[in-house]
C-alpha positions in Angstrom: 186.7 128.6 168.8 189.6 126.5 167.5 188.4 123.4 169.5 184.9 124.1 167.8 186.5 124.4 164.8 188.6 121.1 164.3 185.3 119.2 166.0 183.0 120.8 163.2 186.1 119.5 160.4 186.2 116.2 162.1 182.5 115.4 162.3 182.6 117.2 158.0 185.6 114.3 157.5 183.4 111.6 159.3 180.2 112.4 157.2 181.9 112.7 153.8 184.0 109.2 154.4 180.4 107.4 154.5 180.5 106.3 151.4 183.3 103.9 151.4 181.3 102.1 153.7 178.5 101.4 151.1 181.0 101.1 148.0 182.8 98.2 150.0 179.6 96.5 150.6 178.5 96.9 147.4 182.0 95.5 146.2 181.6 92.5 148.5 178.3 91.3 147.5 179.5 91.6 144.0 182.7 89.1 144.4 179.6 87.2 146.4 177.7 87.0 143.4 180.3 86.2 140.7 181.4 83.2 142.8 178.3 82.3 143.1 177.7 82.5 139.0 181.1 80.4 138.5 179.9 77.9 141.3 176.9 77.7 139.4 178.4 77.4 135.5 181.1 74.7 136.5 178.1 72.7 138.4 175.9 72.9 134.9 179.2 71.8 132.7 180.0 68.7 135.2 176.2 68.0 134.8 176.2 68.8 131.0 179.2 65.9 131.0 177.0 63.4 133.1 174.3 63.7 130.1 176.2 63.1 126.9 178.3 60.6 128.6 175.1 58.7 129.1 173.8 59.5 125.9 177.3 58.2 124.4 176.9 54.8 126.5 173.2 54.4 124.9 174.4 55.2 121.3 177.7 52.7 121.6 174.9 50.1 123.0 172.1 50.3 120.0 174.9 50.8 117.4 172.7 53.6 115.9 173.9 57.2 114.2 171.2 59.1 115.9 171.3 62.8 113.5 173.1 65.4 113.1 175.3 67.1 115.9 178.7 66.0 116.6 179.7 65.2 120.2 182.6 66.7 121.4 185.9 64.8 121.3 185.7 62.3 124.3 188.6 59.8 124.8 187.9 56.6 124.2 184.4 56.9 122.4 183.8 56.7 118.9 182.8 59.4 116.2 179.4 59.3 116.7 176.7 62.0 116.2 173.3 62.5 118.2 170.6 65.2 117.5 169.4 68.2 119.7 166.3 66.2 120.3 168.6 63.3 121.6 170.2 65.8 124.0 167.0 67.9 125.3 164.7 65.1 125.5 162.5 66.9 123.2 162.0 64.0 120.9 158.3 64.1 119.7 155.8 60.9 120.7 155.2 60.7 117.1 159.1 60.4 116.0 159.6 58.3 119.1 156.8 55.5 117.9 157.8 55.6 114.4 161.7 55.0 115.2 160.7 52.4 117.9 158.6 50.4 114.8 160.8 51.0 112.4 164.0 49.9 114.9 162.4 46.8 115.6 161.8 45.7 111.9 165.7 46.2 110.9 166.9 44.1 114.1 164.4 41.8 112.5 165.3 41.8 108.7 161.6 43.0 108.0 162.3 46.7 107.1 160.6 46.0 103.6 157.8 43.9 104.7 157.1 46.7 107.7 157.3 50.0 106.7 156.0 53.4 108.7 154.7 56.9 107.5 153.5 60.3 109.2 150.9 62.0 107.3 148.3 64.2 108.4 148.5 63.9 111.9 148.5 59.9 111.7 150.7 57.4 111.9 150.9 54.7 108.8 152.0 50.9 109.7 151.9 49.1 106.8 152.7 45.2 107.2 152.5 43.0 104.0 150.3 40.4 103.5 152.1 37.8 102.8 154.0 38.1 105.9 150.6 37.8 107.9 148.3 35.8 105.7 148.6 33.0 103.2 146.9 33.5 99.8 143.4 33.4 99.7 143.4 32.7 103.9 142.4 34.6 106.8 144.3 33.0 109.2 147.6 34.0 110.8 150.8 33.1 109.8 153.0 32.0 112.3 155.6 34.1 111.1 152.7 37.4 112.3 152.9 36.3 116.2 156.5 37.7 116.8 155.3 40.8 114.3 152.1 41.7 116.3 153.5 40.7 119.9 156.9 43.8 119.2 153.8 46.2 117.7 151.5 45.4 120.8 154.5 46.4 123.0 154.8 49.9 120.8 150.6 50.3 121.1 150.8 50.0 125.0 153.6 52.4 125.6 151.1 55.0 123.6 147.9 54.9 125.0 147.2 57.9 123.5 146.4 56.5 120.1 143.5 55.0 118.9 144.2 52.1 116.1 142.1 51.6 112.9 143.2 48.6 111.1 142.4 48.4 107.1 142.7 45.4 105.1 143.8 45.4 101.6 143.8 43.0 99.0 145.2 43.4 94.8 143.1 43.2 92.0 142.4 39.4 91.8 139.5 37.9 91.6 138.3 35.6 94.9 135.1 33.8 95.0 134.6 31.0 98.0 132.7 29.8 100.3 134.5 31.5 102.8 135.0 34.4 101.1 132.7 35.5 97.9 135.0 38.8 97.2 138.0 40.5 98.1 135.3 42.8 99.9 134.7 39.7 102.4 138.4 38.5 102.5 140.2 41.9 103.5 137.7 42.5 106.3 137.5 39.3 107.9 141.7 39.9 107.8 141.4 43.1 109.6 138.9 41.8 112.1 141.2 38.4 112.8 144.3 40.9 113.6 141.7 42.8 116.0 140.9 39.5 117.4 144.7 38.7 118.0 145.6 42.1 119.7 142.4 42.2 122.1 143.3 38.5 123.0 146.8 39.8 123.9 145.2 43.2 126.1 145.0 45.8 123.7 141.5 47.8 124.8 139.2 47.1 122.3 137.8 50.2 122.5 140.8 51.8 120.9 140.2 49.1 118.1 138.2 49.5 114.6 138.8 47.3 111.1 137.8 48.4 108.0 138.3 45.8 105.1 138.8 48.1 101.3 139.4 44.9 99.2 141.3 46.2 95.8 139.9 49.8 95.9 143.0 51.4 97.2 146.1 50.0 95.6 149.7 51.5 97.0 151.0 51.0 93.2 149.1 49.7 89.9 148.4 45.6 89.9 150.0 45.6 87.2 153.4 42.8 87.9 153.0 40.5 90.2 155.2 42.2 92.5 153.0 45.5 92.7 150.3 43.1 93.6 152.1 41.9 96.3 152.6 45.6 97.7 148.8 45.7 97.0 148.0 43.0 99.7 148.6 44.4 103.0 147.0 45.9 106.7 147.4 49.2 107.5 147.6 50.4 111.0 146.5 54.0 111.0 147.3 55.4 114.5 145.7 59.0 115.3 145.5 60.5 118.8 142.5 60.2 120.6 140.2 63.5 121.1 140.4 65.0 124.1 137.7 66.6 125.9 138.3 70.4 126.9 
């Protein structure tokens, strides 16, 4: 009886002991699992570092405050500031194309003969006249080659737009040969720029030119230099449809 006894206490001992068993698995694979959390953080921080590091390099490069988050102290960078889109990579297309124009008319001194605008869903180039054309002429300036060849560039690198280009002219009177009204003179402008940018590759079928003459003045012709604002070509970009 007492041998029966202290087996039956020993087996009792064995079966209630069971559970350490399962609590020092369960221990283990939790120490597993925050290593494996830490491992993970520190590998997203080094690789966080890698990014903004790169992102400093590009902003010491272009010389360019890019918005409105400070970077964190980094020896022997400047003070500089980037925005969240900077950092994600979740920069629209639409800000993209309208920093890359407008970039490329400050390195060029033309930031008030080329200006840019979002509205309604389409993009707004508007390059002055005098830059491309001579008065009363429809032929390009040589000062519109280096203009055009930076904006073809731009256009390639977003097929997804289609281009209309509008001619506009101010309020005074034309009457040639050539050129009977300012109906006649801002068309045939837009339809030489078309020319130009089909001769240099741009698809023509993402091309149209519209000519408006005086009919839609920017500002009143009403000094000479709101005329001057008045002659211009517009570049209207807007996505192309896409078939569902």
């Amino acid at each position: 009886m007492k041998d029966v006894s202290y087996n039956s206490a020993f087996i009792t001992y064995d079966d209630d002991a069971t559970w350490l068993i399962t609590y020092a698995d369960l221990m283990t694979l939790l120490l597993v699992f925050f290593v494996l959390l830490y491992s993970l953080a520190f590998f997203e921080k080094e690789k966080y570092k890698a990014k903004v590091e790169a992102i400093i390099v590009q902003i010491e490069h272009d010389r360019e405050p890019k918005g409105v988050l400070e970077i964190f102290d980094t020896p022997g960078t400047p003070a500089s500031k980037i925005s969240i889109e900077d950092i994600t990579g979740l920069r629209s297309r639409e800000t993209t194309l309208i920093k890359t124009i407008n970039r490329f008319a400050q390195k060029t001194g033309q930031d008030k003969s080329i200006t840019t605008q979002a509205e309604q869903g389409k993009i707004i180039i508007t390059v002055s006249g005098e830059t491309l054309f001579s008065s009363g002429s429809a032929d390009l300036n040589p000062s519109a080659f280096p203009v055009f060849n930076q904006m073809i560039e731009t256009f390639d690198a977003f097929p997804e737009y289609n281009i209309n280009i509008k001619g506009h002219t101010d309020n005074i009177p034309i009457s040639t040969r050539a050129f009977p009204s300012n109906w006649e003179l801002s068309a045939i402008r837009a339809t030489t720029v078309i020319k130009y940018l089909v001769s240099k590759g741009v698809a023509p079928q993402r091309l149209t030119a519209t000519g408006y003459g005086d009919i839609m003045p920017q500002v009143p012709n009403t000094t000479d230099e709101n005329r001057a604002r008045n002659r211009r070509v517009e570049f209207v970009l807007e996505k192309k449809e896409t078939n569902n």
